[in-house]
N, CA, C and O atoms as a Tripos MOL2 file, in Angstrom:
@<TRIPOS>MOLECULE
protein
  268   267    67     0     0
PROTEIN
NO_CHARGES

@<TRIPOS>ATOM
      1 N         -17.3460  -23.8700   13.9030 N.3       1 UNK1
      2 CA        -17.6940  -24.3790   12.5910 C.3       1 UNK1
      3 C         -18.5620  -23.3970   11.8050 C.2       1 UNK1
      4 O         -18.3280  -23.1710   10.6170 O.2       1 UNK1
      5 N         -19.5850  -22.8020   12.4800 N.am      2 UNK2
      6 CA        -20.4840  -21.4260   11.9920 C.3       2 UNK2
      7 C         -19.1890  -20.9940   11.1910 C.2       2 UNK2
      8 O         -19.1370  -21.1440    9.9700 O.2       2 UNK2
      9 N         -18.4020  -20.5850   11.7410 N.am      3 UNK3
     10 CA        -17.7440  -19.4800   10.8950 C.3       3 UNK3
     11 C         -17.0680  -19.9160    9.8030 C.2       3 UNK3
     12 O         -17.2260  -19.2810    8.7600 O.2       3 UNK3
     13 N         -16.1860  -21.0730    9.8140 N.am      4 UNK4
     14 CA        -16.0340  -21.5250    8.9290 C.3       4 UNK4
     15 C         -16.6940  -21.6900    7.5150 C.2       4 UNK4
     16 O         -16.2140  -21.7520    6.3830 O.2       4 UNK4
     17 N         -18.0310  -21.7420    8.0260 N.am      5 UNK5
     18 CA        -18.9770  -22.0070    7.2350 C.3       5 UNK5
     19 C         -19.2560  -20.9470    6.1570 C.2       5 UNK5
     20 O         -19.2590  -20.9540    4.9260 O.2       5 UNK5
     21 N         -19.5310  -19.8760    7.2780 N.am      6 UNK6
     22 CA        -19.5810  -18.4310    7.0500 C.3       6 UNK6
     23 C         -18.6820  -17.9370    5.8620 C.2       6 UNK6
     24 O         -19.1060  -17.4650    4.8080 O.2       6 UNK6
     25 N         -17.4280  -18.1160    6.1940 N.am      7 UNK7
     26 CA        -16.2170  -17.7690    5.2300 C.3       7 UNK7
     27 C         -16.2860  -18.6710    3.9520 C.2       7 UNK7
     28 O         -16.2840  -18.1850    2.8210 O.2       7 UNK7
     29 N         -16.3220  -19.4900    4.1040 N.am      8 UNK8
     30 CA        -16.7090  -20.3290    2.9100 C.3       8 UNK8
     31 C         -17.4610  -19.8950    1.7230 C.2       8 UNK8
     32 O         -16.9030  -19.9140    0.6260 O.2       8 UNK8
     33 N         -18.9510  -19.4200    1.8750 N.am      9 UNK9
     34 CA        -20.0690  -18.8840    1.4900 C.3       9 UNK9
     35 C         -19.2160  -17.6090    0.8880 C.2       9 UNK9
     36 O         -18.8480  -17.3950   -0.2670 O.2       9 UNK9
     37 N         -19.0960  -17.1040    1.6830 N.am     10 UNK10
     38 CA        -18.5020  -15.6010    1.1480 C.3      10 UNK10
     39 C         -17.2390  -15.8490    0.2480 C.2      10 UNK10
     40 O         -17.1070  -14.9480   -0.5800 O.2      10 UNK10
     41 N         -16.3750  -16.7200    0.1890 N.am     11 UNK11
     42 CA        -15.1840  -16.7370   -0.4950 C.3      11 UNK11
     43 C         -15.9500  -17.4720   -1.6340 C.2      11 UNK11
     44 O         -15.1720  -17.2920   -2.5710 O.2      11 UNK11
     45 N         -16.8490  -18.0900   -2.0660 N.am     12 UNK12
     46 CA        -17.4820  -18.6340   -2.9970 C.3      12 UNK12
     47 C         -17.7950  -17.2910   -4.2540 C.2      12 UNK12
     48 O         -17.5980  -17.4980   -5.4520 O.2      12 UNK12
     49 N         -18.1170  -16.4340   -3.9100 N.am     13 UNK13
     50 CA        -19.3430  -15.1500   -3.8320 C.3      13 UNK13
     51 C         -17.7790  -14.5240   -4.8580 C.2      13 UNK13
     52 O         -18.0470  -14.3210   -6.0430 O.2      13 UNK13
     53 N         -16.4960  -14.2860   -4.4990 N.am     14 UNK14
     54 CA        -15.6360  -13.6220   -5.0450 C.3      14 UNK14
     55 C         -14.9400  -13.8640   -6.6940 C.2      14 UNK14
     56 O         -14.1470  -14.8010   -6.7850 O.2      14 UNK14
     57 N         -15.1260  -13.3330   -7.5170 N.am     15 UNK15
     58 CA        -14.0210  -13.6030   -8.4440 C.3      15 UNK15
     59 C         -13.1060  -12.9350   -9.0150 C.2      15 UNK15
     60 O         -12.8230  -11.7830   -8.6870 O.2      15 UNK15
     61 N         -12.4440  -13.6860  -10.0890 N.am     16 UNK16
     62 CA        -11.0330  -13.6670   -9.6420 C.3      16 UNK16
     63 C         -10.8800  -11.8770   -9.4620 C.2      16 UNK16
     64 O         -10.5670  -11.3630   -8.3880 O.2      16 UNK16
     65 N         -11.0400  -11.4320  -10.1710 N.am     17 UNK17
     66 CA        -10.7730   -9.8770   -9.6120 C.3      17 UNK17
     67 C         -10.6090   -9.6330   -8.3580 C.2      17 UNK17
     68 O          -9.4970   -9.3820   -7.8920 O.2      17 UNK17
     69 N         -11.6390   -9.6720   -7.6850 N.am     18 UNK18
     70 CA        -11.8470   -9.9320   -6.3320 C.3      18 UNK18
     71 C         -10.4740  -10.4290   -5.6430 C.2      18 UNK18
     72 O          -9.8510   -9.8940   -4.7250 O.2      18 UNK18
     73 N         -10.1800  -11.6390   -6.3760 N.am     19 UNK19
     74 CA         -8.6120  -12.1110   -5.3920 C.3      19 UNK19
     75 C          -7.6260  -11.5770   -5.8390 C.2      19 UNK19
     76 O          -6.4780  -11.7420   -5.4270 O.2      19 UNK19
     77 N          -8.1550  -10.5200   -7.1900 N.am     20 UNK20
     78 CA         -6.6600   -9.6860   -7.2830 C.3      20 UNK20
     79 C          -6.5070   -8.5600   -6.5680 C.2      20 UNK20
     80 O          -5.4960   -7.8600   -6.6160 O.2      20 UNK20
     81 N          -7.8990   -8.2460   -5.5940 N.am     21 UNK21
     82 CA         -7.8310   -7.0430   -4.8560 C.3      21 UNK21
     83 C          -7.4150   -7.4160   -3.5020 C.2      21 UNK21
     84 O          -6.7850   -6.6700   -2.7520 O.2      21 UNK21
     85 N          -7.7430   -8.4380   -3.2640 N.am     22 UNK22
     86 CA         -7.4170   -9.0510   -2.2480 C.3      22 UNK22
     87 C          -5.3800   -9.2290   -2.0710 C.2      22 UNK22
     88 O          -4.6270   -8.7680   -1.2140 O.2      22 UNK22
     89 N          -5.1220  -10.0080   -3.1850 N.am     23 UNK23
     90 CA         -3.8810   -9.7700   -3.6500 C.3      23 UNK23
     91 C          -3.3380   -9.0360   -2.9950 C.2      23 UNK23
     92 O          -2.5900   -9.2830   -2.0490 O.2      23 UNK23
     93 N          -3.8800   -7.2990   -3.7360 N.am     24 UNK24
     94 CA         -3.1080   -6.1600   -3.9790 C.3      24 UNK24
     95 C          -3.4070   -5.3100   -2.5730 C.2      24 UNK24
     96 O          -3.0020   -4.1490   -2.5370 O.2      24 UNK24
     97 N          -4.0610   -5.8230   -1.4870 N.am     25 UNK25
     98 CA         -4.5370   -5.1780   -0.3850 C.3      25 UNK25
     99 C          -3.1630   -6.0500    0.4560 C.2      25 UNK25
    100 O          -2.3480   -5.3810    1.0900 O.2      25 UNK25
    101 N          -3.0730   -7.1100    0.3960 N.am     26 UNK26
    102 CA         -1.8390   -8.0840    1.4240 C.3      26 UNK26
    103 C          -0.6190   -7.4360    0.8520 C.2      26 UNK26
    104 O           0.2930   -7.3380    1.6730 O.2      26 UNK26
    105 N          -0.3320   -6.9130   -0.4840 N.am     27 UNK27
    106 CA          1.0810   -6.1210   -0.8300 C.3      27 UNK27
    107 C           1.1170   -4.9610   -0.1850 C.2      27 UNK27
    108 O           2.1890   -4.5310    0.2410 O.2      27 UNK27
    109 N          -0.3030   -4.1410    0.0150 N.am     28 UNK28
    110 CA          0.0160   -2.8010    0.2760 C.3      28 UNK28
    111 C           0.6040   -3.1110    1.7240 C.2      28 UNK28
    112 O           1.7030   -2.7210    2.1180 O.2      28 UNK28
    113 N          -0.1410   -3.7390    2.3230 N.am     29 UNK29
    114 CA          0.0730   -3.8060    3.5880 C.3      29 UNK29
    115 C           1.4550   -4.0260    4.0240 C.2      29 UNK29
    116 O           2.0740   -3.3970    4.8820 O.2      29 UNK29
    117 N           1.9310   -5.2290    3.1500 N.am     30 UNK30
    118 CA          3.3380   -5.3990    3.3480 C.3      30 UNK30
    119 C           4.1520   -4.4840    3.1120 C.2      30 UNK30
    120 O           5.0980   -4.3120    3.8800 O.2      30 UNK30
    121 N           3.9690   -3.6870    1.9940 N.am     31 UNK31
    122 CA          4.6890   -2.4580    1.7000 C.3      31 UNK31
    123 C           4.7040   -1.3900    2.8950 C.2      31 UNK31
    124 O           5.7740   -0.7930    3.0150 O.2      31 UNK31
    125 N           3.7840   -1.0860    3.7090 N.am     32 UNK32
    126 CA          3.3720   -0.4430    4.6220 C.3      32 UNK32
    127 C           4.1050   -0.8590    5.9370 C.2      32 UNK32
    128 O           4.7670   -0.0580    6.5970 O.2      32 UNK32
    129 N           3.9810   -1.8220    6.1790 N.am     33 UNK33
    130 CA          4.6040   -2.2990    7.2580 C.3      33 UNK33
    131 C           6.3490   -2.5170    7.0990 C.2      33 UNK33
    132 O           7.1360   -2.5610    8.0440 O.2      33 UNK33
    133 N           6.6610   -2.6270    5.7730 N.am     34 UNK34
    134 CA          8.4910   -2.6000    5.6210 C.3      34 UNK34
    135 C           8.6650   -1.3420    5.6500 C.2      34 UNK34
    136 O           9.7880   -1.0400    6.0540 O.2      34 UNK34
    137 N           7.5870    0.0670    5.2150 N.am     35 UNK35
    138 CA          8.2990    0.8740    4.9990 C.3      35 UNK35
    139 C           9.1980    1.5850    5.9600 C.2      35 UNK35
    140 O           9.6550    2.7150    5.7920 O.2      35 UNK35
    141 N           9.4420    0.6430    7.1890 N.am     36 UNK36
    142 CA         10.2870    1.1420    8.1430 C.3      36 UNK36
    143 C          11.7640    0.6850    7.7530 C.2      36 UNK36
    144 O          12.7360    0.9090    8.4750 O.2      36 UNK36
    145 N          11.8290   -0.0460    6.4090 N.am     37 UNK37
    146 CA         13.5370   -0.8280    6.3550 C.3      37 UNK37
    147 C          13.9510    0.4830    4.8500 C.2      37 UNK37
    148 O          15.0370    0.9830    4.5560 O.2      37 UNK37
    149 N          13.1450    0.5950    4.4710 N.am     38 UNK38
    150 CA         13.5670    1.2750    3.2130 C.3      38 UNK38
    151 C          12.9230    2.9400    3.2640 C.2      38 UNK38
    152 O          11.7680    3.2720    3.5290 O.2      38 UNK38
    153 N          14.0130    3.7590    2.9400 N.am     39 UNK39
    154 CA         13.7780    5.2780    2.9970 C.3      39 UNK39
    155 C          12.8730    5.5540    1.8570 C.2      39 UNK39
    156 O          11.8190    6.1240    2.1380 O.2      39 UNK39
    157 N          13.1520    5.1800    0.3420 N.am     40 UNK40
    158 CA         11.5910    5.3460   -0.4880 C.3      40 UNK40
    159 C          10.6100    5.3170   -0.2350 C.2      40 UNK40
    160 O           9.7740    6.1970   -0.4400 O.2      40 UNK40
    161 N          10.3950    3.8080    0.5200 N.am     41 UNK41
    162 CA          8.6090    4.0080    1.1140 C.3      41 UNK41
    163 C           8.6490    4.7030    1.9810 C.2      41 UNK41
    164 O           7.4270    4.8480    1.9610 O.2      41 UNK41
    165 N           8.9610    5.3460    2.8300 N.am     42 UNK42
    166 CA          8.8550    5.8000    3.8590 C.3      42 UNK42
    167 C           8.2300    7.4690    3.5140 C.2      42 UNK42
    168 O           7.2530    8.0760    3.9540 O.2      42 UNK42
    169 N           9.4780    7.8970    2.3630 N.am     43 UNK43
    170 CA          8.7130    9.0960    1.8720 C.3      43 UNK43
    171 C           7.2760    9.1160    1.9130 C.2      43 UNK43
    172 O           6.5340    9.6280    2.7520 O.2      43 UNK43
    173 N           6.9780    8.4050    0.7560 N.am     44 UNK44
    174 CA          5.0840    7.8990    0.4290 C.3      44 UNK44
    175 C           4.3700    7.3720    1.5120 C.2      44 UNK44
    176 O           3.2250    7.8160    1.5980 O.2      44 UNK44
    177 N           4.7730    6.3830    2.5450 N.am     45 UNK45
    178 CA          4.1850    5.9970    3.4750 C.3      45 UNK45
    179 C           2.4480    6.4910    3.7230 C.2      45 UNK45
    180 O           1.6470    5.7800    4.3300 O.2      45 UNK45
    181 N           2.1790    7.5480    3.2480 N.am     46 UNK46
    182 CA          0.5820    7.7410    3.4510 C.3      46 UNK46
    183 C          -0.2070    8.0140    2.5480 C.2      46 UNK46
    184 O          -1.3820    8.3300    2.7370 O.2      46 UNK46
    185 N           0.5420    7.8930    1.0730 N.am     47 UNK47
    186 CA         -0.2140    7.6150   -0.2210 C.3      47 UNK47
    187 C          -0.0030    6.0520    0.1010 C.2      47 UNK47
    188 O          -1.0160    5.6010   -0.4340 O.2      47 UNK47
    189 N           0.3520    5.4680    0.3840 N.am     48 UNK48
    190 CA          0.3550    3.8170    0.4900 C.3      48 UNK48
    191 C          -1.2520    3.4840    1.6000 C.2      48 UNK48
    192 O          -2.2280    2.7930    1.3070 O.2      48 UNK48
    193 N          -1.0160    4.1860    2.7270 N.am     49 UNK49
    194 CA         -2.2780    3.9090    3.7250 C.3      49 UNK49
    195 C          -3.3960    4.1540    3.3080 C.2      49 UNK49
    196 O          -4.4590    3.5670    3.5090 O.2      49 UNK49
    197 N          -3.0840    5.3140    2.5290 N.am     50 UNK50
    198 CA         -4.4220    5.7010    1.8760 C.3      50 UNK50
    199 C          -5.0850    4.4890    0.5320 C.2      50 UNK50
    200 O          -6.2690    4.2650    0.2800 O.2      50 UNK50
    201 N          -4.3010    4.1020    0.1070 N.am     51 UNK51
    202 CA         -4.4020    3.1160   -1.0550 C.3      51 UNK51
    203 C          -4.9500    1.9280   -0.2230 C.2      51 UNK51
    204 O          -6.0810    1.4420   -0.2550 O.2      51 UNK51
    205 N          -3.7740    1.5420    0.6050 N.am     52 UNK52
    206 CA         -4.7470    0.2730    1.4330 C.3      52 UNK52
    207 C          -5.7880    0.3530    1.9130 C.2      52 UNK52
    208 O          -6.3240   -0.7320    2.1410 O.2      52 UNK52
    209 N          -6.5200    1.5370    2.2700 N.am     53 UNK53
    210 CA         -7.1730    2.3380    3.2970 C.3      53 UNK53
    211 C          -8.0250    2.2050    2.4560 C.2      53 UNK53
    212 O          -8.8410    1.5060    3.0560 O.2      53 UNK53
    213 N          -8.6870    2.4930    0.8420 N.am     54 UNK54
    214 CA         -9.2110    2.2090    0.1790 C.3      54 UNK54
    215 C          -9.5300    0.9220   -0.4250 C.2      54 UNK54
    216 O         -10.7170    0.6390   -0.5870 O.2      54 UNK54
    217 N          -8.3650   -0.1150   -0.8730 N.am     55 UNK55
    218 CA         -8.7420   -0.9470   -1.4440 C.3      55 UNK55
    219 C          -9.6140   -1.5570   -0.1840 C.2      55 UNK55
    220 O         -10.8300   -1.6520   -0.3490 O.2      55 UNK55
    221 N          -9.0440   -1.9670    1.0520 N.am     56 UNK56
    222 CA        -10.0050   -2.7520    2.0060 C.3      56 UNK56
    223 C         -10.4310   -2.6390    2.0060 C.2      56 UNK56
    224 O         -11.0620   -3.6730    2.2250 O.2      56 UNK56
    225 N         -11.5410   -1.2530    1.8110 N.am     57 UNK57
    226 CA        -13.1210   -1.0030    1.8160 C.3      57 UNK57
    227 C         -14.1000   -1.3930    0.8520 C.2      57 UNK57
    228 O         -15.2880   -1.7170    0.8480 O.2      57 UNK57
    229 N         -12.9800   -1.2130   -0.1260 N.am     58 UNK58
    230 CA        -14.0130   -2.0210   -1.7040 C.3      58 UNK58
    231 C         -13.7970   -3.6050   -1.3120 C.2      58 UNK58
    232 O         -14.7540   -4.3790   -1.3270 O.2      58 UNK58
    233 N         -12.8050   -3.9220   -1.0500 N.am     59 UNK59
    234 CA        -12.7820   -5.1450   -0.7380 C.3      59 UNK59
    235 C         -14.1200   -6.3730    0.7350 C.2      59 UNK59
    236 O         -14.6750   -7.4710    0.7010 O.2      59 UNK59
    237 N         -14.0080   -5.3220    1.6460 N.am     60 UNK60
    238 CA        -15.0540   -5.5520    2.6690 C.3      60 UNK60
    239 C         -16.5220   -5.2990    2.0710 C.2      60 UNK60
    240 O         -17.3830   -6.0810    2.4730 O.2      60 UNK60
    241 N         -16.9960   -4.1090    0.9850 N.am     61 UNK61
    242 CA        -18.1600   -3.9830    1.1030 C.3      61 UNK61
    243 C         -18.5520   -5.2230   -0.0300 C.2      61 UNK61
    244 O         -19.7300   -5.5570   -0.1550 O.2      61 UNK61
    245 N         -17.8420   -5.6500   -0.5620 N.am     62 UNK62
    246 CA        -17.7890   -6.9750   -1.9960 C.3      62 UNK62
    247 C         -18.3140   -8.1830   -1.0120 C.2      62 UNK62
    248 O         -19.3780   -8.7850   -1.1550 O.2      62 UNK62
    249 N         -17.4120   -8.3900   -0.0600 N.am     63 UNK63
    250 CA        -17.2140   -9.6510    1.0410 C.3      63 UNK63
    251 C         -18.7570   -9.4650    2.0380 C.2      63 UNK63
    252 O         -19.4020  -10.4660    2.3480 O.2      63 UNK63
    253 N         -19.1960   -8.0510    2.4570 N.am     64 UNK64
    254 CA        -20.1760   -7.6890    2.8760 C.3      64 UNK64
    255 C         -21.5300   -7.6900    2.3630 C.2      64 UNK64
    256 O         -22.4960   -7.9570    3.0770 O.2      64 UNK64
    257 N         -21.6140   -7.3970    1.1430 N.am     65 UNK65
    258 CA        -22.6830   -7.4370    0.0880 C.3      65 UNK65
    259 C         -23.7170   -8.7410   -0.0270 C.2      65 UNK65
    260 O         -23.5520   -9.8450   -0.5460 O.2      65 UNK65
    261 N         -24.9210   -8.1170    0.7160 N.am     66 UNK66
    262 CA        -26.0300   -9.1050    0.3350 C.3      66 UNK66
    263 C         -26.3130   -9.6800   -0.9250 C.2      66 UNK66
    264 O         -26.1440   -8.6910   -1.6380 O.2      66 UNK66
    265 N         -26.6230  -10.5850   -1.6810 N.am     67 UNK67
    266 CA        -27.0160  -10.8140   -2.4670 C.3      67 UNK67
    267 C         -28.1650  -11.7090   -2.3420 C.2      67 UNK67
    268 O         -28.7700  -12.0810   -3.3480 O.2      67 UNK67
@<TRIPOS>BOND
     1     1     2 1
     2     2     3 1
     3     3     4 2
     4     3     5 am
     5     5     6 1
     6     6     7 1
     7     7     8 2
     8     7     9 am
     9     9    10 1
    10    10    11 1
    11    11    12 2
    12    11    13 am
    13    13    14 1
    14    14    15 1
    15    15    16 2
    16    15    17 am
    17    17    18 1
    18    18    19 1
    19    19    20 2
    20    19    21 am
    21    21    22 1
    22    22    23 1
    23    23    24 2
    24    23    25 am
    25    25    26 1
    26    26    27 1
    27    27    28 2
    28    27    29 am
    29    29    30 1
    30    30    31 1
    31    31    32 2
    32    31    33 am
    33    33    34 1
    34    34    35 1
    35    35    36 2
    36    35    37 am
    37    37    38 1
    38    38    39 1
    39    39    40 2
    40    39    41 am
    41    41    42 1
    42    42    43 1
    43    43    44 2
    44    43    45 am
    45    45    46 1
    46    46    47 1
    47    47    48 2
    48    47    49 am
    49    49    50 1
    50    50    51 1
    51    51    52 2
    52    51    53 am
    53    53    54 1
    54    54    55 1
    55    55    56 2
    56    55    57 am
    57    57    58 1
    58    58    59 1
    59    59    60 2
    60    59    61 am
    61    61    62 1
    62    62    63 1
    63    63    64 2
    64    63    65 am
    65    65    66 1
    66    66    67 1
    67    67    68 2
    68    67    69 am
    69    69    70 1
    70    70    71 1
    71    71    72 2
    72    71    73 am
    73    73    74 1
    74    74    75 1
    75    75    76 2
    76    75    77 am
    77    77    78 1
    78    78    79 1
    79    79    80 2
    80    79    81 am
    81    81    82 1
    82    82    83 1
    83    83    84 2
    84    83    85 am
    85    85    86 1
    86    86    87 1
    87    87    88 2
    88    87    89 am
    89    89    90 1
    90    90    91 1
    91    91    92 2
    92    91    93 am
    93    93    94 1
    94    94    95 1
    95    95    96 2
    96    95    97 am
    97    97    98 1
    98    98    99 1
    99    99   100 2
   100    99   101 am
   101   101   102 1
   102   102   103 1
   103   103   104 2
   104   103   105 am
   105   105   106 1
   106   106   107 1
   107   107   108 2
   108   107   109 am
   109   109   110 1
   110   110   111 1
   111   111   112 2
   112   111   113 am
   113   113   114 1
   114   114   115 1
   115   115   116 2
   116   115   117 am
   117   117   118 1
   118   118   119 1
   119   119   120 2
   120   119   121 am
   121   121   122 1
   122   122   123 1
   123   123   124 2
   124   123   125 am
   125   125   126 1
   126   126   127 1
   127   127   128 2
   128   127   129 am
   129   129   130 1
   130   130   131 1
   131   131   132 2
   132   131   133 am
   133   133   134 1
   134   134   135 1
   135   135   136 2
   136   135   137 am
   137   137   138 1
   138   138   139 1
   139   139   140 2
   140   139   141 am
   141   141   142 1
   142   142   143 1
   143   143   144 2
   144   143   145 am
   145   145   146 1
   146   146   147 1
   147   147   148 2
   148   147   149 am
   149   149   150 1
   150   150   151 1
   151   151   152 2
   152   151   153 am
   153   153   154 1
   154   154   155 1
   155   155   156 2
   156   155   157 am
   157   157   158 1
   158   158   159 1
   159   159   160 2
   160   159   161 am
   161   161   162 1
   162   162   163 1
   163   163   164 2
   164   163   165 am
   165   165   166 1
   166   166   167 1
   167   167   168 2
   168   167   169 am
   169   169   170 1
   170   170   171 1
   171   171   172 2
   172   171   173 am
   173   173   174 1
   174   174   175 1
   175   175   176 2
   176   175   177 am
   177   177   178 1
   178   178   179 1
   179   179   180 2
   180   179   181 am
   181   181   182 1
   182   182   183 1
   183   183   184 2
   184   183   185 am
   185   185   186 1
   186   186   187 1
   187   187   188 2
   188   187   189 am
   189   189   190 1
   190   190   191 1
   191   191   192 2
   192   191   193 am
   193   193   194 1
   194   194   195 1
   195   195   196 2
   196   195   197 am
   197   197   198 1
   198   198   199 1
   199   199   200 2
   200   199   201 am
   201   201   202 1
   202   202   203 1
   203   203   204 2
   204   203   205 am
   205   205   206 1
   206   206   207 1
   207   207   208 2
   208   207   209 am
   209   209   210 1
   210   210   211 1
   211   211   212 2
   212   211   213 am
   213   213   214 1
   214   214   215 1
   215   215   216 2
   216   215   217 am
   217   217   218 1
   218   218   219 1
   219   219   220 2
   220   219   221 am
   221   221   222 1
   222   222   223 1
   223   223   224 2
   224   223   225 am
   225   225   226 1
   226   226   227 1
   227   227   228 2
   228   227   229 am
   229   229   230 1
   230   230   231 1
   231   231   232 2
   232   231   233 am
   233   233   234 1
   234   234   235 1
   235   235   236 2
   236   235   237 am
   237   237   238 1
   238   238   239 1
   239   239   240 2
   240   239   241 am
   241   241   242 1
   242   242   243 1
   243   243   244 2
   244   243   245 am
   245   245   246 1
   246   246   247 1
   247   247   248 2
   248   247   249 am
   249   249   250 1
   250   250   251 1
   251   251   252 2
   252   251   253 am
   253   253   254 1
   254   254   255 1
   255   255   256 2
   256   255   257 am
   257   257   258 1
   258   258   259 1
   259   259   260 2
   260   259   261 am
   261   261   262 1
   262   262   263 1
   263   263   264 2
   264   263   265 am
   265   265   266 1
   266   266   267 1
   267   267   268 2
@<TRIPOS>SUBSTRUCTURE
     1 UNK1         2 RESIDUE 1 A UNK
     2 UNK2         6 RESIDUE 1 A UNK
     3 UNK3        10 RESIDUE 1 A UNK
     4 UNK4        14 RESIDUE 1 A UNK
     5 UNK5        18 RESIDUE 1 A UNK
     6 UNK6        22 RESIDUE 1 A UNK
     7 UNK7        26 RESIDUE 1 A UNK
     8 UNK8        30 RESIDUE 1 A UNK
     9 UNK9        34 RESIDUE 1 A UNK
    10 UNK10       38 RESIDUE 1 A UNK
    11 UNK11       42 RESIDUE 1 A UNK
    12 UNK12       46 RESIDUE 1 A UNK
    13 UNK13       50 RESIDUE 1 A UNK
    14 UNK14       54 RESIDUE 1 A UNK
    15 UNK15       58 RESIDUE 1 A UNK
    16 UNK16       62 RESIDUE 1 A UNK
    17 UNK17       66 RESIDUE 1 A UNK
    18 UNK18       70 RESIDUE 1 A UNK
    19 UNK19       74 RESIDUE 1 A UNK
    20 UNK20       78 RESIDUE 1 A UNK
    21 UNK21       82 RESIDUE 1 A UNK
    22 UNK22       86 RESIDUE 1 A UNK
    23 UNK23       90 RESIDUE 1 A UNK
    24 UNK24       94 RESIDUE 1 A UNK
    25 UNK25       98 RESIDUE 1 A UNK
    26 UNK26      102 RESIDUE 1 A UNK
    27 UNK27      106 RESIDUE 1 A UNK
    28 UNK28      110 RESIDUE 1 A UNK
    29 UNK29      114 RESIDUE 1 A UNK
    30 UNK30      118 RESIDUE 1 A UNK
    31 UNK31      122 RESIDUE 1 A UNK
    32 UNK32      126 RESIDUE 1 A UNK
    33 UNK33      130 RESIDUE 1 A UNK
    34 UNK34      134 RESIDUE 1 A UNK
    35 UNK35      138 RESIDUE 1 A UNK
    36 UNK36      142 RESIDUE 1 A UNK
    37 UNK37      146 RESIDUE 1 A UNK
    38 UNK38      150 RESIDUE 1 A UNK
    39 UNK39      154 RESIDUE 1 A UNK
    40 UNK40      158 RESIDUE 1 A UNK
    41 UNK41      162 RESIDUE 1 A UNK
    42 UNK42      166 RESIDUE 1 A UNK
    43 UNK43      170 RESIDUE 1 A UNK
    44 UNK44      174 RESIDUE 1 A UNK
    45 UNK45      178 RESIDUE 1 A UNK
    46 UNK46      182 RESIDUE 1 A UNK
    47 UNK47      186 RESIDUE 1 A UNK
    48 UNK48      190 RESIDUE 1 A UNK
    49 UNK49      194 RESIDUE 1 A UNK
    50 UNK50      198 RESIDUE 1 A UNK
    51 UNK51      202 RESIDUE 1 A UNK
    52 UNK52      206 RESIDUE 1 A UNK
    53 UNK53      210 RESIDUE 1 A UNK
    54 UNK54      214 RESIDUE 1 A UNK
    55 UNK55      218 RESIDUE 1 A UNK
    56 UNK56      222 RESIDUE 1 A UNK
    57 UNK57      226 RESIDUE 1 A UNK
    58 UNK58      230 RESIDUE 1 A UNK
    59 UNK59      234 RESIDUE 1 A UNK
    60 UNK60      238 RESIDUE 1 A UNK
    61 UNK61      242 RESIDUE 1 A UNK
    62 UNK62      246 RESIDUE 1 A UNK
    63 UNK63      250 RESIDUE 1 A UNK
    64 UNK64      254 RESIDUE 1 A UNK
    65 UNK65      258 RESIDUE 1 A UNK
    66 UNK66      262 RESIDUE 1 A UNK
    67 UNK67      266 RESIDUE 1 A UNK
């Protein structure tokens, strides 16, 4: 239940921007993880990691952030 709790608090703390990064971090990923069905992504495949690789971090230190 702690954690629950936990997550709660913190998902309070976000707006909407926030869930558009959030959003756009669950696409990259998906994009990342298909790029094994499609030869386009596959080219890019590590301008994509790198993008996810970034947004999660802005995204964690937001979710992380004392206030």
């Amino acid at each position: 239940m702690r954690m629950i709790r936990w997550a709660e608090k913190k998902i309070r703390k976000l707006s909407i921007c926030d869930f558009a990064l959030v959003k756009a971090v669950l696409i990259l990923a998906g994009i990342i993880i298909g790029a094994y069905i499609s030869a386009f992504i596959r080219q890019y495949v590590w301008y994509f990691v790198a993008l996810f690789v970034i947004l999660y971090a802005v995204l964690w230190y937001k979710l992380m952030k004392r206030k």
